[in-house]
C-alpha positions in Angstrom: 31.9 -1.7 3.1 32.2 -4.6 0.8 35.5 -6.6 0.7 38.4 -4.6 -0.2 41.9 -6.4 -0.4 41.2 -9.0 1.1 39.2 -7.7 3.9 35.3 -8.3 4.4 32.2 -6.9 6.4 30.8 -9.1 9.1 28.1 -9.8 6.9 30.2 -11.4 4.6 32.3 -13.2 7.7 29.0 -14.5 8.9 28.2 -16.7 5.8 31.5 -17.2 5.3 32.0 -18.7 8.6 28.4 -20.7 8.6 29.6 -22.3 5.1 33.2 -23.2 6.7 34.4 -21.0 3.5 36.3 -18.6 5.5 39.9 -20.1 4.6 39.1 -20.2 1.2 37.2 -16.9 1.0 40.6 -15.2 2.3 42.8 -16.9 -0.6 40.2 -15.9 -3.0 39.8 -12.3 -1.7 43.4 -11.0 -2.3 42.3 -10.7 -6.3 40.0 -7.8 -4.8 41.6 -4.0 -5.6 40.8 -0.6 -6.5 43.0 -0.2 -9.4 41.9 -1.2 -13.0 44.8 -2.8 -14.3 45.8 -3.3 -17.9 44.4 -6.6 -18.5 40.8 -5.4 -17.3 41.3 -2.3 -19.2 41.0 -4.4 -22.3 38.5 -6.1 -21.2 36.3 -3.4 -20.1 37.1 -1.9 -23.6 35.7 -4.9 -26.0 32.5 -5.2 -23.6 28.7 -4.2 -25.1 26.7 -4.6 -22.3 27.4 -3.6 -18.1 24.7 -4.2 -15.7 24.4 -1.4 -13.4 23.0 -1.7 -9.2 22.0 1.2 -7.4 19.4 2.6 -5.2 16.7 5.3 -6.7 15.4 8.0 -5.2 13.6 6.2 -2.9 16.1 4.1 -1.7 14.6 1.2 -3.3 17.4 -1.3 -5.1 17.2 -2.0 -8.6 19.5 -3.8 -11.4 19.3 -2.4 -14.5 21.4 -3.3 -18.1 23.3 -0.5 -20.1 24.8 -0.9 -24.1 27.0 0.6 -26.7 29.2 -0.7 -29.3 32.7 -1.3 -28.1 34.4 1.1 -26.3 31.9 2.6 -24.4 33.5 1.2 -21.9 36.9 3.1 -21.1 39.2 2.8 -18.0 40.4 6.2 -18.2 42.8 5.8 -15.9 43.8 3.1 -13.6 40.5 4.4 -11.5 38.2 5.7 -12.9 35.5 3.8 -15.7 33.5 6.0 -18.5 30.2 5.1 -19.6 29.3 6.3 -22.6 25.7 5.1 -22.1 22.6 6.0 -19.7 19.6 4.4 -18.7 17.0 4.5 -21.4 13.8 6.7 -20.4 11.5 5.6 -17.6 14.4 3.5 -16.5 14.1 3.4 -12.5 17.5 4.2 -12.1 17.4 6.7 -14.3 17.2 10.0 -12.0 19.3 9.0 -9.3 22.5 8.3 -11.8 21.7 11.8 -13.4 22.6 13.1 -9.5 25.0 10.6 -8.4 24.8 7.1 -7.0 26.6 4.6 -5.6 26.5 1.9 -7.6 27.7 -1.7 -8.8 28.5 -3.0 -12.3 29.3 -6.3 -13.8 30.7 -6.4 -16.9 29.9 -9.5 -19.1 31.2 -11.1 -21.8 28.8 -14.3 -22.5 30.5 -15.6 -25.6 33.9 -16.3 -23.8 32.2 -16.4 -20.7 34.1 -13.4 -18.6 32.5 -11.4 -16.2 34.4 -8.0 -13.8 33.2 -6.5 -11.1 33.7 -2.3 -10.9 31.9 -0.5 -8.0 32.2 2.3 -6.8 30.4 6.0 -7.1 29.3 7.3 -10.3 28.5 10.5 -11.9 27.0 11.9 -15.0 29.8 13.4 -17.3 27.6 15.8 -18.6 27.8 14.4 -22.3 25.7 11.9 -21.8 27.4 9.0 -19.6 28.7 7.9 -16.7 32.1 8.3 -14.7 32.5 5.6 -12.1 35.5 6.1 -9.4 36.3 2.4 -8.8 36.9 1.5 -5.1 36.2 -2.4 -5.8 37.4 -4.5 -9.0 37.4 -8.0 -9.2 37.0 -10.6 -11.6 35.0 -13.8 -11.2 34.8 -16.9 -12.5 33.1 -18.1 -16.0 30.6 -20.8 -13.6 27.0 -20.9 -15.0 26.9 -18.2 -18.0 25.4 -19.1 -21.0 27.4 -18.7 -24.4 25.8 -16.1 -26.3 26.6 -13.8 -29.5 25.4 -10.0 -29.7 24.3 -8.3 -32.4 22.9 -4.9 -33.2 19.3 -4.1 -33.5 17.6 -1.2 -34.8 17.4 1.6 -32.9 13.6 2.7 -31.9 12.0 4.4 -29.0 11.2 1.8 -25.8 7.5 2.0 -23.3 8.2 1.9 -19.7 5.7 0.2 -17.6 5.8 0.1 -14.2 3.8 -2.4 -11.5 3.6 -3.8 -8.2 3.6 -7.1 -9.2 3.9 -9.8 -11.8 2.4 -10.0 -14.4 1.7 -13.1 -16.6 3.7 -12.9 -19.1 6.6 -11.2 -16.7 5.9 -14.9 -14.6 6.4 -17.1 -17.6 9.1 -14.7 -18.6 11.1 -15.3 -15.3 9.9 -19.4 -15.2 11.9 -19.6 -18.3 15.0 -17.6 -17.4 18.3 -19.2 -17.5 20.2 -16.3 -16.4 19.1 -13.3 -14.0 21.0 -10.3 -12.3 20.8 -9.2 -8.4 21.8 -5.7 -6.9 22.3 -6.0 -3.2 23.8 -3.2 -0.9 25.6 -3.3 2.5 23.7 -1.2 5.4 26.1 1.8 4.3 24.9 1.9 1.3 27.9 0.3 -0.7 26.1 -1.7 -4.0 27.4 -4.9 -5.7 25.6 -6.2 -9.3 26.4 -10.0 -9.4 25.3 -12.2 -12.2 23.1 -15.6 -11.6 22.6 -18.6 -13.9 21.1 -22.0 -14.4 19.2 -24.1 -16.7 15.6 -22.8 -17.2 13.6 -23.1 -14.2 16.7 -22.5 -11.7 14.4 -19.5 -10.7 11.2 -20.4 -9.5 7.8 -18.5 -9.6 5.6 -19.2 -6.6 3.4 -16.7 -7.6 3.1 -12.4 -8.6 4.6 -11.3 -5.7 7.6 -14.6 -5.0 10.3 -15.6 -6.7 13.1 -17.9 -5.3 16.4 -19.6 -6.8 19.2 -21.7 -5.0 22.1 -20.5 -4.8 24.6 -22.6 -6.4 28.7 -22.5 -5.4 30.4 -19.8 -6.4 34.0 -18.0 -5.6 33.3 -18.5 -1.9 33.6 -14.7 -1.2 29.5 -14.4 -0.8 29.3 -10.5 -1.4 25.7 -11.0 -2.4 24.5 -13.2 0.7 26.9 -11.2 2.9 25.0 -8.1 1.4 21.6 -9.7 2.4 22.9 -11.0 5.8 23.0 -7.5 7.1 20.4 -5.7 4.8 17.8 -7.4 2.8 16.7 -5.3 -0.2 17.2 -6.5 -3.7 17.2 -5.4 -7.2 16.6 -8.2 -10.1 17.2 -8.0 -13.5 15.8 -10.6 -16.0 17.3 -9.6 -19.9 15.1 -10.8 -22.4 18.0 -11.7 -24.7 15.8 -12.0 -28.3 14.3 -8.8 -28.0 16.4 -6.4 -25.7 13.6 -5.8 -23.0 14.5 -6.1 -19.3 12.1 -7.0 -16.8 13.4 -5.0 -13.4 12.2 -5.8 -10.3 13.1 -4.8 -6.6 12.0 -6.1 -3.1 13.7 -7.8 -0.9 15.3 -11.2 0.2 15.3 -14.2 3.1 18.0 -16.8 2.7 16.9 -20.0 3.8 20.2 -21.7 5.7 18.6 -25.1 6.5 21.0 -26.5 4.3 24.5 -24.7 4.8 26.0 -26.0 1.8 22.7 -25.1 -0.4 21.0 -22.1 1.0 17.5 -20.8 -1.2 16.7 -17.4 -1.4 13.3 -16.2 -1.4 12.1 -13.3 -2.6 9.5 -10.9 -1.9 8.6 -8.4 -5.5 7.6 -4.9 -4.3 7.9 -3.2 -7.2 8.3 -4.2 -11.5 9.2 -1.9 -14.3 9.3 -3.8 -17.7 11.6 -1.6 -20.6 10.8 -2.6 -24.0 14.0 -1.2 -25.6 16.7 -1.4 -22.5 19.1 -1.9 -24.9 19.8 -2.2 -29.2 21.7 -5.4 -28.5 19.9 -8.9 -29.2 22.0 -12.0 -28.5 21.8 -15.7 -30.1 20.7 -18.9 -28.3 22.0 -19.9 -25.6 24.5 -22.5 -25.1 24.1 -23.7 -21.6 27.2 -23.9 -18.9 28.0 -27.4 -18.7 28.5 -26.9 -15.2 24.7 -26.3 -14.6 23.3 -28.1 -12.0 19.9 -30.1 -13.1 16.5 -27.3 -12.3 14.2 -28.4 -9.8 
């Protein structure tokens, strides 16, 4: 499983190692639990939007985005998350989290630029939500999101479309992206949601079916390149922050280590499912990280 405590799987070792991180990654891995403590309570608590990784039915990874007003987030207790929110219909992810699913979730907080990890397995609560045993919780640093506000927008149904490759407008849509969302899974089936950012451009269109981004530095623990060093399916989710859609897409990844210290993932789109109402939030304009590195 992913790193608990300070321990990692050899996935994450083996990038670990091959970046010379290792030292580091140790330091940095003893914030990792599996309590919720009070601080992240709070947190968790003022948060209107999670992003939510698991596998559907299939076994097919996906990233999807879930939103309420605050509090529908709620550490019941020290281990255990509610959701008071599900995936909107024709969601991906919506049939395996009405059975169960391991998942991972990132909860963001763009205008102060906060972001915590809680995975773990979830189940519907019968009323409508989620309840997530936490095994992993971690928070991560504020490094490439953009400052944004949220506000609500009127409530109306949402289309689901669903493709095997990009579109278009689901091309330009990722071209101009400055922020995106990855689900990756170790090969037993543990799932981690990380967020990834840049200035517009960062994520590169090669064509319907390839994407591919580098991957800037981070908190040195790699959970998402460990994840694709052992198992290489991927779940991406690109918010369209104006409107409230989501653009989900799942396939899988190749990390490109000729560089060490600036690896590029590539990846392959197997499957799309644009949602024209994931959520009632819209957000501002951005205000970019000033840590962004220039886009290629």
């Amino acid at each position: 499983m992913n790193g608990t405590a300070g321990r990692y799987h050899p996935g994450e070792r083996a990038v670990q190692r091959r970046t010379g991180q290792q030292e580091r990654a140790d330091h940095v891995g003893r914030s990792i639990g599996d309590v919720i403590p009070p601080v992240a309570a709070r947190f968790l608590a003022e948060r209107r939007t999670l992003v939510l990784g698991a596998a559907d039915r299939a076994g097919r990874l996906w990233a999807t985005t879930l939103g309420g007003p605050a509090g529908f987030l709620r550490a019941a207790d020290e281990h255990t998350l509610t959701v008071a929110a599900l995936p909107t219909p024709g969601d991906p992810l919506a049939e395996s989290l009405a059975r169960g699913a391991e998942v991972g979730t990132l909860a963001l907080d763009p205008a102060g630029r906060r972001r915590m990890r809680v995975n773990g397995r979830a189940v519907p609560d019968g009323r409508g939500g989620l309840v997530v045993t936490a095994e992993q919780v971690y928070a991560n640093c504020p490094k490439y999101i953009q400052r944004r506000s949220p506000s609500d927008s009127p409530a109306r149904p949402g289309t689901a479309t669903a493709g095997t490759a990009l579109t278009l407008p689901q091309q330009l849509a990722a071209a101009t992206a400055d922020t995106f969302f990855i689900a990756t899974a170790d090969p037993d089936g543990k799932v981690d949601a990380s967020h990834r950012g840049g200035n517009p451009g960062f994520l590169t269109v090669h064509g319907p079916n390839r994407l591919s981004w580098p991957e800037y530095p981070g908190n040195t623990m790699f959970m998402t390149l460990g994840n694709l060093e052992l198992n290489p399916a991927a779940g991406l989710l690109v918010p369209d922050w104006e409107t409230g859609a989501a653009l989900l897409l799942t396939g899988r990844a190749r990390v490109d280590w000729t560089d060490p210290a600036a690896p590029v993932v590539g990846y392959t789109v197997t499957g799309t499912v644009h949602l024209t109402h994931a959520t009632a939030l819209t957000w501002t304009e951005p205000e970019y990280s000033p840590v962004n590195p220039p886009a290629a």
